[in-house]
GUKOLTOR-43034 format. One record per residue (C-alpha): x, y, z; residue number from 1; residue in one letter. Coordinates in nm, 2 decimals. Layout:
<atoms>
<atom><X>X</X><Y>Y</Y><Z>Z</Z><kollum>NUM</kollum><zator>A</zator></atom>
...
</atoms>
This chain:
<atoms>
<atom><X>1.96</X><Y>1.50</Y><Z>-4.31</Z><kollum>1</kollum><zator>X</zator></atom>
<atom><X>2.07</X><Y>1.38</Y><Z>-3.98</Z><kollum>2</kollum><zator>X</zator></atom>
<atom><X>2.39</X><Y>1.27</Y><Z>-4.06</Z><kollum>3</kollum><zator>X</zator></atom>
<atom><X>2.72</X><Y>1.30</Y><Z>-3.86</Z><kollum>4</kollum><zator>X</zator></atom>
<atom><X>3.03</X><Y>1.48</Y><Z>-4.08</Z><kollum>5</kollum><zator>X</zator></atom>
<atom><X>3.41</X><Y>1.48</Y><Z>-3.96</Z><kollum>6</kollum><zator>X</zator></atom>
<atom><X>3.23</X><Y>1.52</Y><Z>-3.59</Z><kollum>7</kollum><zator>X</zator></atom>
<atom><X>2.97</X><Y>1.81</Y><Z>-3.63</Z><kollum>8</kollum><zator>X</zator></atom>
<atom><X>2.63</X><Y>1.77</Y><Z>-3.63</Z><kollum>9</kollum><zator>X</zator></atom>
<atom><X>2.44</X><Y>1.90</Y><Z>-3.89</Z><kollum>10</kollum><zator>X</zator></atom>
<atom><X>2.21</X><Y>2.22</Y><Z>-3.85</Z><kollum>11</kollum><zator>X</zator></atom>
<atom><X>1.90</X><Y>2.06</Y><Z>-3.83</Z><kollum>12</kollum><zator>X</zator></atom>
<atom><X>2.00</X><Y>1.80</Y><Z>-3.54</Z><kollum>13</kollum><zator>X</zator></atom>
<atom><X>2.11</X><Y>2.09</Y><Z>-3.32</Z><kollum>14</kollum><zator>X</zator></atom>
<atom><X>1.81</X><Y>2.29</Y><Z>-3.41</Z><kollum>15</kollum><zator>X</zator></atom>
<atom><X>1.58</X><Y>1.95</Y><Z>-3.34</Z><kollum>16</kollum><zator>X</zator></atom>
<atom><X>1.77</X><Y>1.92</Y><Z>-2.98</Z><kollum>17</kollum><zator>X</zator></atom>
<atom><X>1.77</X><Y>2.28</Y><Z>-2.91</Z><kollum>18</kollum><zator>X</zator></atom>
<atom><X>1.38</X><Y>2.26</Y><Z>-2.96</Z><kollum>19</kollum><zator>X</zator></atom>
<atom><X>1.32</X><Y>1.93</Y><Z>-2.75</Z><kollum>20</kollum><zator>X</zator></atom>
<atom><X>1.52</X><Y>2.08</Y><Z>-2.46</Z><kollum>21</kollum><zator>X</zator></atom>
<atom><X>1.37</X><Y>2.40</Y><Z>-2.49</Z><kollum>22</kollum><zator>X</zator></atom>
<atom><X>1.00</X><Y>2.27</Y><Z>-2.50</Z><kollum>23</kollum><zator>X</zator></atom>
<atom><X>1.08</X><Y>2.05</Y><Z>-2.14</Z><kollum>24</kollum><zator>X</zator></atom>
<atom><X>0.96</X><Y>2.20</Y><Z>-1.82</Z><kollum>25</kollum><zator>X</zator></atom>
<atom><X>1.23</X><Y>2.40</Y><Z>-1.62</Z><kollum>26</kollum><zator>X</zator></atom>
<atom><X>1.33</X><Y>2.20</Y><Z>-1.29</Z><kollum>27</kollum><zator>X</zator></atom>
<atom><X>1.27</X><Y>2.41</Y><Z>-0.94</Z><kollum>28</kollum><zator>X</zator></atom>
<atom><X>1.60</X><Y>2.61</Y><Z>-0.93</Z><kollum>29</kollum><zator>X</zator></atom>
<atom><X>1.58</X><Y>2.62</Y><Z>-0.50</Z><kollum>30</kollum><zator>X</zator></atom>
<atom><X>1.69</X><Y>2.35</Y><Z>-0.31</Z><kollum>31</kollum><zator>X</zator></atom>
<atom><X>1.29</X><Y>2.45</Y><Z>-0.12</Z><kollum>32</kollum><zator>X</zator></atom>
<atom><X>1.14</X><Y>2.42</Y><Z>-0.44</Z><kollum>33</kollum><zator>X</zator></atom>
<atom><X>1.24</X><Y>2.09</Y><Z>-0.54</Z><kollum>34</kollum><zator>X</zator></atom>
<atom><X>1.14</X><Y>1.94</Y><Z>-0.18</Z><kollum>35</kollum><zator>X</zator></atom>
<atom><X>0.82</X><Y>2.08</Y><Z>-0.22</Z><kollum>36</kollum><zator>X</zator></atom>
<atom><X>0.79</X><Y>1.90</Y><Z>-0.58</Z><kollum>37</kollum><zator>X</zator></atom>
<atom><X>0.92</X><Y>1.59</Y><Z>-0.37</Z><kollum>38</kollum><zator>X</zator></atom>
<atom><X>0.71</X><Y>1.59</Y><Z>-0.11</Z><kollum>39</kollum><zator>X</zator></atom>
<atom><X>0.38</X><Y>1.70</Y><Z>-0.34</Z><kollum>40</kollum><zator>X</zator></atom>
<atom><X>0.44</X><Y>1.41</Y><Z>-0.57</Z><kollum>41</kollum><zator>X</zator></atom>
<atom><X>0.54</X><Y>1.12</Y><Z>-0.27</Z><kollum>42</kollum><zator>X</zator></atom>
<atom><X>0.27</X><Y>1.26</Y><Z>-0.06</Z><kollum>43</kollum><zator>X</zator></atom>
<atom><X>0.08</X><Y>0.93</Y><Z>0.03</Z><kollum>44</kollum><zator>X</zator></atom>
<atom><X>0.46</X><Y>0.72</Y><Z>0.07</Z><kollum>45</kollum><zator>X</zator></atom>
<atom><X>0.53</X><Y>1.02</Y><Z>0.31</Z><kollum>46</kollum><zator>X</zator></atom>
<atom><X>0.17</X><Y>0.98</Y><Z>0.49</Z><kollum>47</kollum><zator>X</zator></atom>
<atom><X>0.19</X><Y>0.55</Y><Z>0.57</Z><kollum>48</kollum><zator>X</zator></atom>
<atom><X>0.57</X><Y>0.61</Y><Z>0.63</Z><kollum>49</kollum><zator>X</zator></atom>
<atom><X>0.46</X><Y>0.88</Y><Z>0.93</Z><kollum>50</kollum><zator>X</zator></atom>
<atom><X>0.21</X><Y>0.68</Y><Z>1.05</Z><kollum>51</kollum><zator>X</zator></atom>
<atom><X>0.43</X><Y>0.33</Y><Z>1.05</Z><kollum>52</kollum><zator>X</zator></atom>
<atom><X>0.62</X><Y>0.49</Y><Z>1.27</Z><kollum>53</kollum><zator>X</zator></atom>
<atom><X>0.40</X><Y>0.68</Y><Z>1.47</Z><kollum>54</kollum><zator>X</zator></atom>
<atom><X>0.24</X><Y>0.31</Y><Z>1.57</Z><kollum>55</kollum><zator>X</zator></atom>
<atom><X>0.58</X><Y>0.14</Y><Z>1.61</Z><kollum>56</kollum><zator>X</zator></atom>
<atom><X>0.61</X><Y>0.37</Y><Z>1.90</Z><kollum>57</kollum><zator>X</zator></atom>
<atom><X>0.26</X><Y>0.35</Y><Z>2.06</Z><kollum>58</kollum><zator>X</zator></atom>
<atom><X>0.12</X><Y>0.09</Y><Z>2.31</Z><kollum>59</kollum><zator>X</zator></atom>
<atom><X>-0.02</X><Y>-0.23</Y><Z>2.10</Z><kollum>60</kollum><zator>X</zator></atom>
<atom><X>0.11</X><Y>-0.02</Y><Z>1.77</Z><kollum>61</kollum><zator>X</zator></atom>
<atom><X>0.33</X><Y>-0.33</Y><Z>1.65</Z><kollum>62</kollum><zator>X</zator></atom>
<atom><X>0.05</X><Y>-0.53</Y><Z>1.71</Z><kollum>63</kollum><zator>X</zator></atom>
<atom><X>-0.17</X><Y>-0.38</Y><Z>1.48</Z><kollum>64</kollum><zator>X</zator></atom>
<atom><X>0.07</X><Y>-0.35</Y><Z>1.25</Z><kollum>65</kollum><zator>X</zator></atom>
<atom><X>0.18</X><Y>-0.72</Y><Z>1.27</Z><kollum>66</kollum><zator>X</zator></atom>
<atom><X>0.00</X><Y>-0.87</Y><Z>0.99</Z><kollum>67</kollum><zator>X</zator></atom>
<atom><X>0.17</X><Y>-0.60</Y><Z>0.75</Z><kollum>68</kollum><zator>X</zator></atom>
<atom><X>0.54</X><Y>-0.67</Y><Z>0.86</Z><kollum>69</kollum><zator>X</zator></atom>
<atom><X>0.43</X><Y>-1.06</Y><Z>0.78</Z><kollum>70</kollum><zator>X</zator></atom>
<atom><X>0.33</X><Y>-0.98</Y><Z>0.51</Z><kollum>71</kollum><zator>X</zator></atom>
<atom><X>0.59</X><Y>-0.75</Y><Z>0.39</Z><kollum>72</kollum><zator>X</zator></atom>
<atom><X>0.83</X><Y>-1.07</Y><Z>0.56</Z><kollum>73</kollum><zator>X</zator></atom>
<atom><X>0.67</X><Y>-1.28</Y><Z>0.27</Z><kollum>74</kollum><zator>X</zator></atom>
<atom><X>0.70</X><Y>-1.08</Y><Z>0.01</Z><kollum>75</kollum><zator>X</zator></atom>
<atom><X>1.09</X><Y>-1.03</Y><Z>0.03</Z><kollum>76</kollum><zator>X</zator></atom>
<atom><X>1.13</X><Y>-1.37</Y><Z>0.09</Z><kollum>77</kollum><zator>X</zator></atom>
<atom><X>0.96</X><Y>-1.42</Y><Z>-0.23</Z><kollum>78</kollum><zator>X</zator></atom>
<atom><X>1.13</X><Y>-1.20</Y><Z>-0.40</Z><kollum>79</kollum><zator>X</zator></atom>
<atom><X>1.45</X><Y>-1.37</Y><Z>-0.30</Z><kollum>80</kollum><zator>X</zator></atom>
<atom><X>1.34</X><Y>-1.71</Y><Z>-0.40</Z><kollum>81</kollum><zator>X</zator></atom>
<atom><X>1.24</X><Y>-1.57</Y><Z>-0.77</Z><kollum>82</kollum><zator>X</zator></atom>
<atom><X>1.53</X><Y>-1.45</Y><Z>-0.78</Z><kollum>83</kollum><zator>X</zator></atom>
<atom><X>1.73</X><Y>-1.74</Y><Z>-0.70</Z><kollum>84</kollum><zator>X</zator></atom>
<atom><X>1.50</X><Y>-1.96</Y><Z>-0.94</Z><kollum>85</kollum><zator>X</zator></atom>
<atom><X>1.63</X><Y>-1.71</Y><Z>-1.23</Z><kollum>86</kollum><zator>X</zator></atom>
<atom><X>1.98</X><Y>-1.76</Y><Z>-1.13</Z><kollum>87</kollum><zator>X</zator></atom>
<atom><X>2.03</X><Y>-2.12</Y><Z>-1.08</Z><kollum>88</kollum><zator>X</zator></atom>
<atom><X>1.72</X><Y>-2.29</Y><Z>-1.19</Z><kollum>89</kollum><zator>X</zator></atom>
<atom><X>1.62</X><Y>-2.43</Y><Z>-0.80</Z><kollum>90</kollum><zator>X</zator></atom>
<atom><X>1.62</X><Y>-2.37</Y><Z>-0.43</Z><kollum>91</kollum><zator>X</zator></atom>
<atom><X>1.66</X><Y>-2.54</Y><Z>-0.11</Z><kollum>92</kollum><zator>X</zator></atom>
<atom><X>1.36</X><Y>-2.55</Y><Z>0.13</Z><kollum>93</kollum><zator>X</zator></atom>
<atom><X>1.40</X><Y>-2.57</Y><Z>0.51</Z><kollum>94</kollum><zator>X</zator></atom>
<atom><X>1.15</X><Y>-2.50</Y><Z>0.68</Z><kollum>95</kollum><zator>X</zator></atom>
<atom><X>1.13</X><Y>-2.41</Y><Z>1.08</Z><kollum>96</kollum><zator>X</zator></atom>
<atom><X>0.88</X><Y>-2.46</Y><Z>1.28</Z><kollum>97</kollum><zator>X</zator></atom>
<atom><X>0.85</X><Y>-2.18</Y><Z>1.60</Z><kollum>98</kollum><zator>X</zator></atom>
</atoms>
């Protein structure tokens, strides 16, 4: 059962594989289809991606969205400094003052 001779699957591995693929949901065969599947599932990323953009381009828009681009500022910065504690153990601080 299962095993692997001169190269060739046994009978019952195909059969097995044959059922697993058969038993998985088709994927959209239109290139339409699988935007809409796209656009369906990242609906709310598509929604605050519009709208970030909408207010960069409005009066007072970056303004009201200045506490999220801090934010967001921090967060990669973060990110980076993790990173650089896993890869050498320590980081250098400066800091600057506006």
């Amino acid at each position: 059962m299962g095993l692997v001779m001169h190269g060739h699957e046994d009978v019952e591995a195909q059969t097995r594989r044959t059922a697993l693929l058969s038993s998985q949901h088709a994927s959209p065969k239109t290139l339409f289809e699988r935007l809409k599947k796209a656009v369906i599932k990242e609906q709310r990323l598509l929604i605050a991606v519009s709208l970030a953009v909408l207010l960069l381009n409005v009066p007072y828009g970056r303004t009201l969205l200045y506490p999220f681009m801090l934010f967001s500022t921090w967060v990669h910065e973060m990110c980076k400094c993790t990173t650089k504690i896993i890869m050498s153990g320590f980081i250098n601080v400066s800091i600057v003052i506006l």
